[in-house]
N, C-alpha and C positions, 0 to 999 in steps of 0.2 A: 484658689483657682490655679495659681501659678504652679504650685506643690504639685498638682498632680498633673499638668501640662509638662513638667520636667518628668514626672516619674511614667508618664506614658510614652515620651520621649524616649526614655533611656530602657525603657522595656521591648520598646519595638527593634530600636537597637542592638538588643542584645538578641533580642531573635534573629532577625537578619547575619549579628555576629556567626550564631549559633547555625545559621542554615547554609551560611557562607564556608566554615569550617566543614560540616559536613559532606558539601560537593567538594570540595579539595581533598578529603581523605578517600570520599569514594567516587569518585567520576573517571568513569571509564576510559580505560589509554586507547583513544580514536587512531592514536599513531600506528599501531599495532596490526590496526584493519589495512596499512599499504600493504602486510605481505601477509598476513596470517589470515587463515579461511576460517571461521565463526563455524564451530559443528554441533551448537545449540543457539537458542536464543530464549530469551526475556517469554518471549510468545509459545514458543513451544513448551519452555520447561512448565508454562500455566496450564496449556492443553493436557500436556504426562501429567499433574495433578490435577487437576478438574476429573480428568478419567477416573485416575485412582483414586479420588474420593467417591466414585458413585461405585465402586466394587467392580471396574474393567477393568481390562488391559491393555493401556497405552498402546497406541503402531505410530513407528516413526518412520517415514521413509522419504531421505530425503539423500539428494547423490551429487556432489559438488560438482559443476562444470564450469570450464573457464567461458568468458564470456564468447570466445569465439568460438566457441562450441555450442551455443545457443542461438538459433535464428533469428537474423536481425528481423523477421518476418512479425517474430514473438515482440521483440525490442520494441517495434516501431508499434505494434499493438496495443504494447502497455503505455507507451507513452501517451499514445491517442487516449487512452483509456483513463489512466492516471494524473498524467501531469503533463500537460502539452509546453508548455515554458520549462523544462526542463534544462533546455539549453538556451535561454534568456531569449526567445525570439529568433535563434539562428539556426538555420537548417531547414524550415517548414513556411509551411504558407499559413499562418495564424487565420486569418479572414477566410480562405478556403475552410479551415475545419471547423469553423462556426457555423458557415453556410448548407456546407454537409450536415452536421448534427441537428442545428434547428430544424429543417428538410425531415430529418428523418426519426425527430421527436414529434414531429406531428402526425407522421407516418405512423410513428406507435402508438398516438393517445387513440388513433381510428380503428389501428385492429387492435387496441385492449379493450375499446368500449365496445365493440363486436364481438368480443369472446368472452365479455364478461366482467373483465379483468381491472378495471377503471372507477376511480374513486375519482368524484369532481371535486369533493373538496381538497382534493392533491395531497390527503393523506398518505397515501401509495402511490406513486407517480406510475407513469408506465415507464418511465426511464430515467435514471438517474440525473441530479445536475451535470454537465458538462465540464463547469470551472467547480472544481473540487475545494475551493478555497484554501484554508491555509493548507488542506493536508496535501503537499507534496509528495515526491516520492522521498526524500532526503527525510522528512519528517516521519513518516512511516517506517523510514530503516530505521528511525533512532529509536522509537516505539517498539516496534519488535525486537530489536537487538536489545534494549536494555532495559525499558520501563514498562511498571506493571500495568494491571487494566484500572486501576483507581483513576477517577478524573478529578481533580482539586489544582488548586492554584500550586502550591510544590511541584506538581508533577508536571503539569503547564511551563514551568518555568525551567525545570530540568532541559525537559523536552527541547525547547528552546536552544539552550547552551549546549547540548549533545548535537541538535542540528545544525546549529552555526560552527562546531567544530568540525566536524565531519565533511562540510564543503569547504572548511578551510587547510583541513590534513587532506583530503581527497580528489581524485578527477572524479570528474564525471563518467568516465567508463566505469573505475573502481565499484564509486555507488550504485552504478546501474546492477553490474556486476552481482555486487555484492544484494541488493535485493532482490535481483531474480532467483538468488541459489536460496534465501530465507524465509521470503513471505510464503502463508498458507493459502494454499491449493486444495481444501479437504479436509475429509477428517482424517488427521496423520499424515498427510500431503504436506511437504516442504519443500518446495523449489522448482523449476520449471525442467529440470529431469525428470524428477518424480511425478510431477502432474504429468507431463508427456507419456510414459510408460503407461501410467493409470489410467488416462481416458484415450488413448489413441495408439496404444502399443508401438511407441518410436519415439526415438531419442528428440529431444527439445533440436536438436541440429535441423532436423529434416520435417519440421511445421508447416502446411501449406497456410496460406492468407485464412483461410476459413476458420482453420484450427488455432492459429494465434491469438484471432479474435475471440472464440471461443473461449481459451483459456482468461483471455485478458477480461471479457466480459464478468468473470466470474468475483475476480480480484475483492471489489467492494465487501463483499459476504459471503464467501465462497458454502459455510453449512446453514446459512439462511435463505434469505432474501435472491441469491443468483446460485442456490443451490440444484445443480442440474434436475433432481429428484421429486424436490420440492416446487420448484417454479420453473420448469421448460422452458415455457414460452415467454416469461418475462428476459431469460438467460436468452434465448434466442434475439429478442428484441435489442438488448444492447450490444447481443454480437454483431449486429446488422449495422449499427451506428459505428460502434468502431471499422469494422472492416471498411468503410466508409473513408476514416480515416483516417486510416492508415498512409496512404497514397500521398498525402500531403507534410508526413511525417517522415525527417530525415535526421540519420545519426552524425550528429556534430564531435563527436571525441577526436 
């Protein structure tokens, strides 16, 4: 018993050794992301293949902007949308956007169940959870930016140490920064230039409250689930909660 109590020991060991070594030779230099702008990611290079394996042809369009060339109108949308503790509690009224969103999830479950649209056993919600749990926004850039779509424990734990570096190299604007110009928007949609030209012919600068929600609403699934085409009125329903809000969300950088 003991024999193989040491040699399952010394084998978990060596994995660990082995998995330890391999984030050291390949983990990404989060240092890099202070100045250098990312003109692919982890998420896109999957979409350009996924395409090109069913016999298309890739569209990538996506148009770097500095943050202050994006509306904070967009900013405060996604944060409502995404990750309201973003800036640990400061800046917003926490209690305010709860009271809003529960308000206006019940709002939804009465016109989804009027249009049809409403599953009780809350298979399909008519509106997404509100606390998005672990998936931050920080989490979500590290996922796009470097890790594939496998879900397993390695990749979990990558995950992890990408996102703990990356608040530790980075502010808080950077990250914001840097995920508004990468996450998808669409198919072939990458960043909130590009989604702004494509649904609303103008630059992500000049977003009114309607239209940031809009876009922000979409974020979760943008070719599923809150895909304008596909589910309208489901897209609509969460834009209403964000835009909501928004009002109570304030940029802390």
């Amino acid at each position: 018993m003991w024999y193989w109590t040491k040699t399952l020991f010394f084998v978990l060991l060596g994995a660990i050794a082995v998995w330890l070594a391999y984030e050291y030779f390949t983990f990404p230099s989060i240092s890099k992301l202070r100045h250098e702008n990312p003109t692919t990611s982890s998420m896109i290079e999957f979409r350009i293949a996924e395409t090109q394996s069913e016999g298309k042809t890739p569209r990538k369009n996506m148009y770097w902007q500095p943050i202050e060339r994006i509306s904070p109108r967009l900013q405060r949308a996604v944060l409502a949308g995404e990750d309201a503790r973003f800036f640990k509690h400061e800046g917003f009224d926490w209690e305010a956007i709860e009271k809003a969103w529960d308000e206006a999830v019940k709002e939804g479950e009465k016109e989804a169940k009027k249009e049809g649209d409403y599953d009780p056993d809350g298979w399909i919600p008519p509106m997404p959870k509100f606390k998005r749990g672990a998936s931050t926004i920080t989490q979500q850039l590290a996922k796009n930016l470097y890790l594939s779509e496998e879900r397993n424990f390695l990749r979990k734990g990558r995950e992890a140490l990408i996102t703990y570096f990356i608040e530790k190299e980075l502010s808080k604007k950077r990250i914001l920064e840097l995920y508004l110009n990468v996450i998808e928007w669409g198919d072939g949609i990458y960043g909130a230039e590009a989604a702004s030209r494509f649904y609303f012919r103008k630059s992500a600068s000049n977003l009114t409250n309607a239209e940031a929600a809009y876009l922000s609403a979409m974020i979760p699934s943008p070719l599923n689930v809150f895909n304008p085409k596909k589910n309208p009125k489901r897209l609509r329903r969460r834009q209403r909660v964000i835009q909501r809000g928004m009002r109570y969300v304030k940029l802390s950088y």
